[in-house]
N, C-alpha and C positions, 0 to 999 in steps of 0.2 A: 573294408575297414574305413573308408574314408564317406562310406553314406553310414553307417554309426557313427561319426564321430561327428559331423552336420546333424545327426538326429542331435545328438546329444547337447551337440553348444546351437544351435539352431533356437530353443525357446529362449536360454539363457541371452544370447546376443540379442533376441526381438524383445525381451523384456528392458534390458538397456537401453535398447533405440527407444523405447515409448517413452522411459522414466528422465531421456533427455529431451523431450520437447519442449520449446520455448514456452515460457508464461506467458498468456497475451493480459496487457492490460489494460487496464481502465482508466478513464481519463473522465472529467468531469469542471464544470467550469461556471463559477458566480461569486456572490460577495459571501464572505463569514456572516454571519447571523449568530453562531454561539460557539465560545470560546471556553471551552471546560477543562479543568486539570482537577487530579484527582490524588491524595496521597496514601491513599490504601492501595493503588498502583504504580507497585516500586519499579518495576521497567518500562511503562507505557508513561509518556509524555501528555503533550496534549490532546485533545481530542475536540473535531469540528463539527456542527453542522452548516451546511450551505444553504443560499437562497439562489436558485430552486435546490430541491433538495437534493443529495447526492441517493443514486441509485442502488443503496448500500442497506445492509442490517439497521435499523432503525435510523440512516440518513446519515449515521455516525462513521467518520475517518480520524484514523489517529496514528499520529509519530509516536514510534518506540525509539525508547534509549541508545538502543543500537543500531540505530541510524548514522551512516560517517557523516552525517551532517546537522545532525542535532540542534547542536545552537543555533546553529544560523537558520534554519528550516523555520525552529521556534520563533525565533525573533522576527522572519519577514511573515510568518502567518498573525503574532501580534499585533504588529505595524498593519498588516493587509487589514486585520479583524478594527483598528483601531482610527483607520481612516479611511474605511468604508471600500478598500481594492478591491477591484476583480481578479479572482487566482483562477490556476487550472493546477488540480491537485490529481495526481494519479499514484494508483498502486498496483500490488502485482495479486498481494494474497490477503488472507484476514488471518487477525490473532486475536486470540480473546473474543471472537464475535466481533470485531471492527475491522473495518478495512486499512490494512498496512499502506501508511503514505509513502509512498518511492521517494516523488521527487512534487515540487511546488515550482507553479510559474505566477508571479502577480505582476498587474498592470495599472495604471490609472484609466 
């Protein structure tokens, strides 16, 4: 009874252990070069490209709305974009074809 019932929950549990692996993610690091907002994209924010480029779907990374940090993300990639900063911009996954931004470091 008990090697049926490991047959049984045996794939079901190894399908769970895989579908919890960590995301590993991507990190990348330079100045803003182009600062794009778009409003025919009601949930996606802005969207960057870097100098060198980011190693992404056309170069292109971008904050969605549903980011717990939205504004503030926005406003230092502005700032970063608008006084020439070096950021380090990393994400976990893409939406829409862009690379989802986690989280932003900028520096002078």
């Amino acid at each position: 009874m008990k090697a049926q019932l490991l047959k049984y929950l045996g794939l079901p549990w190894a399908l769970v252990m895989l579908g919890n692996t960590s995301v590993l993610a991507d990190t990348a690091s330079g100045t803003i070069r182009e600062y794009h907002l778009n409003p025919y994209e009601a949930q996606r924010g802005v969207c960057i490209k870097m100098n060198p480029a980011l190693p992404t779907v056309g170069g292109w990374a971008c904050l969605w709305k549903d980011n717990a940090l939205y504004k503030e993300v926005t406003d230092l990639l502005l700032e970063a974009y608008s006084s020439t900063k070096t950021c380090s911009i990393t994400w976990t996954t893409y939406r829409g074809g862009y690379a989802d931004i986690y989280y932003v470091n900028c520096y002078n």
